[in-house]
Every structure is written in structure tokens, then in C-alpha cells.
N, C-alpha and C positions, 0 to 999 in steps of 0.2 A: 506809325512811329510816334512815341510819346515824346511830345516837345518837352524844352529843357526845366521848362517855369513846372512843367505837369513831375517831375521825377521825383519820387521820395526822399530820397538822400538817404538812404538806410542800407547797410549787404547783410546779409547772413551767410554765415560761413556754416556749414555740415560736415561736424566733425573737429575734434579737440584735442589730437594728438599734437606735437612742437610745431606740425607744419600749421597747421590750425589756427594755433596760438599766437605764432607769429604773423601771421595774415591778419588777423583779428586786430594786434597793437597795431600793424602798420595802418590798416583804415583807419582806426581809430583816432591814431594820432596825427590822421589827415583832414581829422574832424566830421567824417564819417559817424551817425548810428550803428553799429555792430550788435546783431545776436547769433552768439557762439553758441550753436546746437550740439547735442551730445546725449549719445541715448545711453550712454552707462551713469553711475551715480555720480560721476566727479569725470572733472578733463583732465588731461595730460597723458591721453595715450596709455601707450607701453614703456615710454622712455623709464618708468620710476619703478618698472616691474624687476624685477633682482637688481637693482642698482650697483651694486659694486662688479657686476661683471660685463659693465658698459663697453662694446667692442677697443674702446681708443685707451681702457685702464683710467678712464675717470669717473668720478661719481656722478652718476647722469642725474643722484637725485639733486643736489648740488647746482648744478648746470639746469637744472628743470625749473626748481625751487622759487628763483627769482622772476622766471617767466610766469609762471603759477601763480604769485602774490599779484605782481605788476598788473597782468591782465584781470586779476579779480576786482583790485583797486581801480580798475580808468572806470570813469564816468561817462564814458559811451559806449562799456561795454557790458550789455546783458548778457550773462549766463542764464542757458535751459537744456537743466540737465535732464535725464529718463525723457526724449523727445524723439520723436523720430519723424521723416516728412513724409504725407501723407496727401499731398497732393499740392502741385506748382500751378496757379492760375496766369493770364494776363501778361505782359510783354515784357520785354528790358526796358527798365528805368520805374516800371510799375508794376514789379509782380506783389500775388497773394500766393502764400503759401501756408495751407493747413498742417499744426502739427497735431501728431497724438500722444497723450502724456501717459506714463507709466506712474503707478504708483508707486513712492517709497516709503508709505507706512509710517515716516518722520517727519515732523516738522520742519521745515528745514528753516524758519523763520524763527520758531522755540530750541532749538539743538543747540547747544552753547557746545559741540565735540570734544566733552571732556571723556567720556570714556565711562562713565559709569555704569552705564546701560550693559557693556559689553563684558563689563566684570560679574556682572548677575548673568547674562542672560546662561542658559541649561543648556541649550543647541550649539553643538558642535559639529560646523560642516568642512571638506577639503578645503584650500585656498586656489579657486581658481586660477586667482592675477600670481600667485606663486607655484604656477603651474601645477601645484600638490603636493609641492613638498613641504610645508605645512598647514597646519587646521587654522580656521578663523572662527566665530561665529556669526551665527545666525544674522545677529545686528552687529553693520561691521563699516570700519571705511577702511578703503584700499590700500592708503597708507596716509602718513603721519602730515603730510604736506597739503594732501588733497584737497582741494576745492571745487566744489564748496566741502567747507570740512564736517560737515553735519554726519549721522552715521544713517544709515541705511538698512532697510530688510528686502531681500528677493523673492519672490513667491513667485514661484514655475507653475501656475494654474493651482486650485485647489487639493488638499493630502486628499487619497484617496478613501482613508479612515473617515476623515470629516465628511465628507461629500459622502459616503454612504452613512453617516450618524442624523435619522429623522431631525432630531432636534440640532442638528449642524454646531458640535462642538468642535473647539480647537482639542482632537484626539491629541496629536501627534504633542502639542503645545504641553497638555497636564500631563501626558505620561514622561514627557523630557525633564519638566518640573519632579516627578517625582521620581524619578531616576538620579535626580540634582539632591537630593534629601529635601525639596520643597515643599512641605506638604499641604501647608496652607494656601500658597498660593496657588498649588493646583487645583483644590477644592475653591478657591475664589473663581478661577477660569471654568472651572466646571459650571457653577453656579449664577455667570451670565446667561446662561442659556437654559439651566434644568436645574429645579429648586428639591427634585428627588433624588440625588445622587444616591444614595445606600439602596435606594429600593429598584433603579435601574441596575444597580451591581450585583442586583439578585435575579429578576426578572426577564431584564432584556433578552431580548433574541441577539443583538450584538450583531450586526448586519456588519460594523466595521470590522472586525475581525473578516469575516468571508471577503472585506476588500483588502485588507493590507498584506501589503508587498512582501514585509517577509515571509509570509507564505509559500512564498514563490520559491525559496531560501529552502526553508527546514518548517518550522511552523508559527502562525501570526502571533503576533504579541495579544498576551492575554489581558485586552483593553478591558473588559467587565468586572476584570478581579481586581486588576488596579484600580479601576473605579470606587468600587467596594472597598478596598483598600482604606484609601485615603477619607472617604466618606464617613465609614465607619468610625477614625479618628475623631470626627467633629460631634458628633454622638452626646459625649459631654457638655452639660449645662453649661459648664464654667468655663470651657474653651472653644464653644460653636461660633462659629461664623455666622454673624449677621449684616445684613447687609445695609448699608448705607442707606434713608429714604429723604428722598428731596423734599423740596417745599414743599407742604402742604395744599392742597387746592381743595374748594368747595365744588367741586365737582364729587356725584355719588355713581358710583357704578355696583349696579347687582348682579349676579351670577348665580344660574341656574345647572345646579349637581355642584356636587365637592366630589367629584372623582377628580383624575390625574388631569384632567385638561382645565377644569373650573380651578383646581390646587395652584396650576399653574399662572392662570390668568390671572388667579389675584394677588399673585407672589408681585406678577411684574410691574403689574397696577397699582398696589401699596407700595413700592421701591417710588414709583415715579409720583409719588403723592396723593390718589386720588383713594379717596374713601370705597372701600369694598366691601362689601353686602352679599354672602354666598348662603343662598337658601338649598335645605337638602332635602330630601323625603325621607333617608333613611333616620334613625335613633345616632349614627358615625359618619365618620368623615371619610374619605378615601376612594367610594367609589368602587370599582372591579377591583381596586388594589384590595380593599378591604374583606370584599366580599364575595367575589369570584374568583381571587388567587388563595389557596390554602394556608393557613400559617405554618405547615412545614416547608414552604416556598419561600413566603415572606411575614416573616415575624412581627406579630403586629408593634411591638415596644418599638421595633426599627421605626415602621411607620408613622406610629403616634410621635414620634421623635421628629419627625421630619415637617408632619403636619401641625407638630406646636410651634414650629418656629414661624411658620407663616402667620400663623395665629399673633406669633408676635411682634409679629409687627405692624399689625393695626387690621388682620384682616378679622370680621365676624363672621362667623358660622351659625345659621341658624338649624336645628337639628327639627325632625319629624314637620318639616315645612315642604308639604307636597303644592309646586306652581298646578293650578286651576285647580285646584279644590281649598286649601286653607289661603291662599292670595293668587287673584287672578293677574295677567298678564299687563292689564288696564293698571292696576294700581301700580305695575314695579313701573309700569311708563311713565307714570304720574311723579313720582313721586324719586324716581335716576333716571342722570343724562342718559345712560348705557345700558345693556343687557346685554350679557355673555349667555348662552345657554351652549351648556356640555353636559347633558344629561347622559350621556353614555349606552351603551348597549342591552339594555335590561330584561327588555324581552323575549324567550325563548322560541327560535321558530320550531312549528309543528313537524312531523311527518306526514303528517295524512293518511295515514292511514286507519283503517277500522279498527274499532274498539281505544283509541288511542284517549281519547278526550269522555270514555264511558267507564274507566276499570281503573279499583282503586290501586296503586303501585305501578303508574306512570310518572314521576317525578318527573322533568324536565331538565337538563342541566345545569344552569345558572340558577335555576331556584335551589334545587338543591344546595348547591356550594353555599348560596346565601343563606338558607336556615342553619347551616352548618356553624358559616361563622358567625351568627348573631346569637349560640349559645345552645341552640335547639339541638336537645336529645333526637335524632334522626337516627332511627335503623329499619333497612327496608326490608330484611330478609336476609336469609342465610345464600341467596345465588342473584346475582344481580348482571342484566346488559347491558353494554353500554353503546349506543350508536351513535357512531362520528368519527373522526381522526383526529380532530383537533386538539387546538390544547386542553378547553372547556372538557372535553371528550378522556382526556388523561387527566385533568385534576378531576373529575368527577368519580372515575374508576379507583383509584388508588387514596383517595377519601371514600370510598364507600369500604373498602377492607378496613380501614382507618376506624370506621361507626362500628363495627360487628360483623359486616358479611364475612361468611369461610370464601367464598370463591364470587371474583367480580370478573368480569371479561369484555373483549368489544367488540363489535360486528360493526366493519367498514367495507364499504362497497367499490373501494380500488383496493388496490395493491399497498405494500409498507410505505413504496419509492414515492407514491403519491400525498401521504399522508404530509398535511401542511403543519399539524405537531413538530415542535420543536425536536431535534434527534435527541437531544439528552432527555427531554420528558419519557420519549417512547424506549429507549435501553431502561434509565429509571422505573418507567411500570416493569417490564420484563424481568429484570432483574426482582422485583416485589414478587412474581410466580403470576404474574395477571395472564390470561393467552388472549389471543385474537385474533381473530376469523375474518381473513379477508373475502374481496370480492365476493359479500356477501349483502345485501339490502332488504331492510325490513317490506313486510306487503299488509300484515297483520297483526295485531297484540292480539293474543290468546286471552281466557281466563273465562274461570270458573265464580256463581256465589259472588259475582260484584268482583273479583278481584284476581289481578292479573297469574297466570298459570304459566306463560312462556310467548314467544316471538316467531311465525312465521316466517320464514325468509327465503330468496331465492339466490341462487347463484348465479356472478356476473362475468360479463369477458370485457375488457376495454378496447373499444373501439377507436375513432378519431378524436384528436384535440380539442376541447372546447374552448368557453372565452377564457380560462383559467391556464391553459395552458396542460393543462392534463388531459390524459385521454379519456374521453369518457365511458362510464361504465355502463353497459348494455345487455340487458335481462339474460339467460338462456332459458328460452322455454322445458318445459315440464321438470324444471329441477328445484324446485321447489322444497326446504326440508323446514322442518321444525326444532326448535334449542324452547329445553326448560328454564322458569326463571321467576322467580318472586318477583322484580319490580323490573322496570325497565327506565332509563335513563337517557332518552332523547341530548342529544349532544350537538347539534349539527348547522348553527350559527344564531345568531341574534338579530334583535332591530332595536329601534330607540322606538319609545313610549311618545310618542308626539301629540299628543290628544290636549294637552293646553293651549295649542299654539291655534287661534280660530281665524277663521276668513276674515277678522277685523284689523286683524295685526299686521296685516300686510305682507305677512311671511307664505311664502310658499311653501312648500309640502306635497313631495313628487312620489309619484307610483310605489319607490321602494323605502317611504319613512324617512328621508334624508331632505337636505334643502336645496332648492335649484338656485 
């Protein structure tokens, strides 16, 4: 039993409807501590909910009003609102009790409840506490009287678009904006998170689209083209968005590749002030944007457009600066706090198979595409294969028609259903007259005189699922056939070139080219 000298002198009341309220003044004004808990954004119940149709024909909000201010003004009464109790400790006269606080997204110390926030906001949701018969927004208080009178935003766990968007954009937020005619500010919300917006509105795979809800309806909102959309807008020299960049620091940070992930890194890094230093090996900036997506995919001006603006805002790019051979890994230590290395996927993996690395007109995939875009006259032959299903695997076939081949085709060793190709890339070749041969796998490059004649290959059946999650494809003995073909074009994934990174640097470097 907690003697009288030991007792806090403090209640909490759980829960802020009139009976609530009124509990609260009465301690209070018996000189009582009181903390008036309440897990909505403001107290006073349901008494203020349709007010004029208060069972007694009075205005309850009226009759509320003045309890509402009263209890806001006493000075032994704390409000905590979004709380809810989460666990009661210890005895009468001395309990502990844990609450858990919800966010509301608002200040509630900065919100002076004028209202202005709610005349912009674009989100328009039902009116719960008006049971729905009409709309409020997004940022809202429940009524005019409320206390605390600050306004509020709800979030029912993460949009389902966002939580499937890699780079975890407010989807549902810019497309509400631009539904609003907002279009600036939608590309500003874009652009907390992704300083590529025009070239994801071309490229992405769009994983949020395969989550959003109205799907479920009729068909997703087309999140990529709105993207593109409004991206496209900022385009203009004279009306881009640029972003804000803080103090200055004497801090140097270097970045190794100017593809999309080093693009990115030192977008966020010159915002936040620090000096960026991005060395490249190529003669360009971009990366696989540049040089592994086709320019009938992504236009390089788009690009260049997007990559000058990072540029201007303090970022340097140094061009044909390969790390361990023109600056070793020691000197960017030396001489920046940081190093980013995103040197990206550049290198082609092999088949293994025979004749593959001895006959001339094995191109590779990604080499190929890259001689492409850097200007090079490339033509392999008038019949060309392509092996893979990927995407590398369709921009490689459908640029080889593009150089002069009459006829390009692809030999993949699952089924269509497996192909990890994008759908619209693989209708897009189809639709071009490309064909391809499934459940098929190369074993041999053929050829004649130095130089490739055609592609051995066998026919496959899929078996059980592997760690991909596809079933795997599994030889069938003696069916073995042969496809003619001037060059052949290995498709069938990449690794990163890690050869500067040396056992001094303290960086690991595991089995598969990646970092542990």
C-alpha cells in the first residue's frame, strides 16, 4: 500500500468525450495534475458530430464549446492527443503508465489553425466524423471548435503505390497534385526522392502500378506517364526546377560512375552542401541510362537535360577517368572524407560455351548496346541471335534491326511466362517481326574462317523452381539442333568490374563481384 506522503497527486483520465472532460475540470479544479488522454486528433467526443441534430433540439456544439475552451485553458490540465495506453505499471496512488503516440504529421506547437493548408491541399477524402455525408481533406480538423485546434493528417500504414516505388515516392501525393493542376509542386515532391523524373517516366518498370488498388476496380492509374508528364514540363531552361542547396561545407565527397545511382548520390549531396567530385571511365554521363538503354527508349536530350541540372548545381563530373588506372583508390582517400562507388553493371557474363571467346561475331550484350550509343558504325550481318530474355536481351535484338540486320531473333531457354523482360518490351520486339525460340539453350558457337556461321543448341523442359522462383530449364537429351547466323549476341546478365577496389582498402569483395 502506497502511503499518503509517497502518492503523486496526478489522475489521468482515458478518453475525451463530455464525460471525460468534465471529470478532468472536476480534478482539476480540486487541484489535482490531470492528463486528459485521447487517441483521435482533438477531444470532445462525438457530442460536436452533426450538431444541430442533438437528441434534446440544442446545439450541442454550443453546450460543448465552452467545456472545450475551459478545459484547454486550466493549468492543470494537460492534453495528449493521438495516445493511446499501452501498458498500466505499479499500484493506486503510484501508477506508471506507458503511452504510444501517433503521428500527426503537424506541428501542433507551429499550426496557428487558420486553414490555409486545407484550401491547397489536392486530397480529397469522405468525412468520417460526418459520417460521409460530406468530403473533408486530406489535412483536416474535425471541426471549428476543436482542441487542440491545429490540423491534422491520418495515414492508415503506407499507399500501396509508394511502398512498392524503389525509390519510396509520395505516388499517390504527386499524382493528387497533378490532378489539382499542380504541376510544379508535384515535380518538387517527386524530386525529394528522384532527381530523374523524365527518364523514370520512360524506363521504369513501374512496380507501383502492379500495386495500385484501382486495379482491383478497372485498371491502375497510369503512375509512369503522369510522371513523364509533369517531368517533361520542367524540361525548359527557363522554367526547371532547381533545388534549394544549404550551407556550404568543406567537406569533399567523390563518387565513383556517373550512372543513375552516382547521378543520384551527388544530386542529394550538393542539395545538402557538400562538395561532389563524380569521376567516370566513360567519354558521358548516365551510365546504363546512356549506354545500355537505346535512344529510341530514352532520348538522349531528355537525359542530357536532367544530367545538366545536377551539374548545376555544384556537382563535377570528370569524363574518361577510369578509378585504378588514371587515380588510384589511395588518392580519392587522401584527398575526400567520402567515397560513393556505383559503378554499375558493365560487364557481360559469358555462356561458356565453345567457340564463344575464339569466333569473330560474338558481340556480347551490353558491349554491344554501348558501342551503339557512343556513335560506332556497328553492323553484324544480315541474321543475327540473340540469347537471353531480358531486357539487355530485347534492347539488343531490336537495335540490331535498327544497325542493318534483315532478320534478328532470340533463343531463350524457358518459356515467354518466364521471361523477366519487361511485357511491353517483348510485344514491342514482336510487334517489330523479331521471332523467338523458346525452351531453347545455346551448347556451341559454330563458325567457319575465324568467324561465327551459326549456334548449336538444345531443346529444354522445365523442371522444379529454382532460387528465382521459375522453374528450371532442364536439357532433353539427343535433341540437339542447329540455327544459322552471322553473329551471336550473349544477353544473359552482368556484374560490376571491381578490379580497383584492392585488399588495402578494406572493402570486401564476395564470390559474386558485389560487396559484403
Amino acid at each position: 500500500m502506497v502511503k499518503d506522503s509517497e502518492k503523486i497527486g496526478a489522475v489521468m483520465v482515458v478518453g475525451s468525450g463530455i464525460a471525460g472532460i468534465q471529470s478532468s475540470l472536476d480534478l482539476a479544479n480540486s487541484g489535482m495534475k490531470v492528463y486528459l488522454v485521447e487517441n483521435d486528433i482533438s477531444i470532445g467526443g462525438v457530442m460536436a458530430q452533426l450538431d444541430k441534430t442533438f437528441p434534446t433540439n440544442d446545439c450541442s456544439a454550443c453546450i460543448l464549446s465552452p467545456k472545450l475552451v475551459e478545459v484547454g485553458r486550466h493549468p492543470n490540465v494537460e492534453i495528449l492527443t493521438k495516445r493511446t495506453v499501452e501498458a498500466v505499471d505499479g499500484e493506486p496512488g503510484r501508477f506508471k503508465v506507458t503511452l504510444a503516440r501517433a503521428p500527426r504529421f503537424v506541428d501542433v506547437d507551429k499550426c496557428t489553425g487558420c486553414g490555409d493548408c486545407a484550401k491547397v491541399c489536392p486530397v480529397t477524402v469522405s468525412n468520417a466524423f460526418n459520417e460521409g455525408l460530406d468530403d473533408r481533406k486530406a489535412i483536416y480538423r474535425k471541426f471549428p471548435q476543436a482542441i487542440p485546434s491545429a490540423f491534422a493528417i491520418e495515414k492508415i500504414g503506407t499507399a500501396p503505390c509508394k511502398a512498392a516505388c524503389p525509390t519510396h515516392i509520395s505516388v499517390q501525393g504527386y499524382v493528387a497534385l497533378i490532378a489539382d493542376g499542380k504541376y510544379k509542386e508535384a515535380l518538387r515532391l517527386i524530386k525529394q526522392e528522384n532527381p530523374l523524373p523524365s527518364v523514370c517516366g520512360r524506363v521504369c518498370n513501374h512496380p507501383c502500378e502492379a500495386a495500385c488498388k484501382r486495379g482491383e476496380v478497372d485498371q491502375p492509374v497510369s503512375i509512369m506517364y503522369l510522371k513523364r508528364f509533369v517531368a517533361d514540363l520542367d524540361l525548359n531552361d527557363e522554367t526547371k526546377y532547381v533545388p534549394e542547396i544549404k550551407e556550404k561545407k568543406d567537406k569533399k565527397v567523390a563518387i565513383i560512375g556517373a550512372g543513375p545511382a552516382g547521378l543520384t548520390a551527388a544530386y542529394f549531396l550538393a542539395i545538402e552542401g557538400y562538395q561532389v567530385t563524380i569521376f567516370e571511365a566513360l567519354p558521358v554521363a548516365g551510365g546504363m541510362l546512356t549506354v545500355g538503354i537505346p535512344e529510341y527508349r530514352l532520348p538522349k536530350d531528355v537525359l542530357n537535360a536532367e544530367i545538366k541540372t545536377i551539374e548545376e548545381i555544384g556537382v563535377e563530373i570528370k569524363y574518361n577517368t577510369k578509378v585504378g588506372q588514371d587515380i588510384t583508390m589511395d588518392a580519392l582517400r587522401k584527398e575526400f572524407a567520402a567515397t560513393f562507388i556505383g559503378v554499375g553493371s558493365h560487364v557481360s557474363s559469358k555462356l561458356g560455351v565453345p567457340g564463344e571467346d575464339d569466333l569473330e561475331g560474338v558481340v556480347h550484350g551490353i558491349d554491344f548496346l554501348r558501342r551503339v550509343a557512343l556513335g560506332e558504325k556497328v553492323f553484324l550481318g544480315d541474321r543475327v541471335a540473340v540469347v537471353g530474355g531480358g531486357n539487355v536481351a530485347m534492347d539488343a535484338v531490336r537495335t540490331a534491326l535498327r544497325t542493318g540486320s534483315k532478320e534478328a531473333f532470340v533463343l531463350y531457354r524457358r518459356t515467354r511466362a518466364e521471361m523477366p523482360a519487361a511485357d511491353e518490351e517483348i510485344e514491342e520486339a514482336l510487334q517489330e517481326g523479331i521471332k523467338m525460340e523458346f525452351l531453347a539453350a545455346p551448347v556451341k558457337v559454330l563458325g567457319s574462317g575465324g568467324k561465327v556461321t551459326g549456334i548449336e543448341c538444345i531443346r529444354m523442359e522445365l523442371g522444379e523452381p529454382d532460387a528465382s522462383g521459375r522453374r528450371r530449364p532442364v536439357p532433353i537429351k539427343g535433341s540437339e539442333f542447329t540455327v544459322e547466323a552471322n553473329a551471336i549476341i550473349p544477353a544473359i546478365g552482368q556484374t560490376s568490374d571491381l578490379s580497383f577496389v584492392t585488399e588495402e582498402s578494406g572493402i570486401a569483395v564476395n564470390k559474386w563481384n558485389t560487396f559484403d
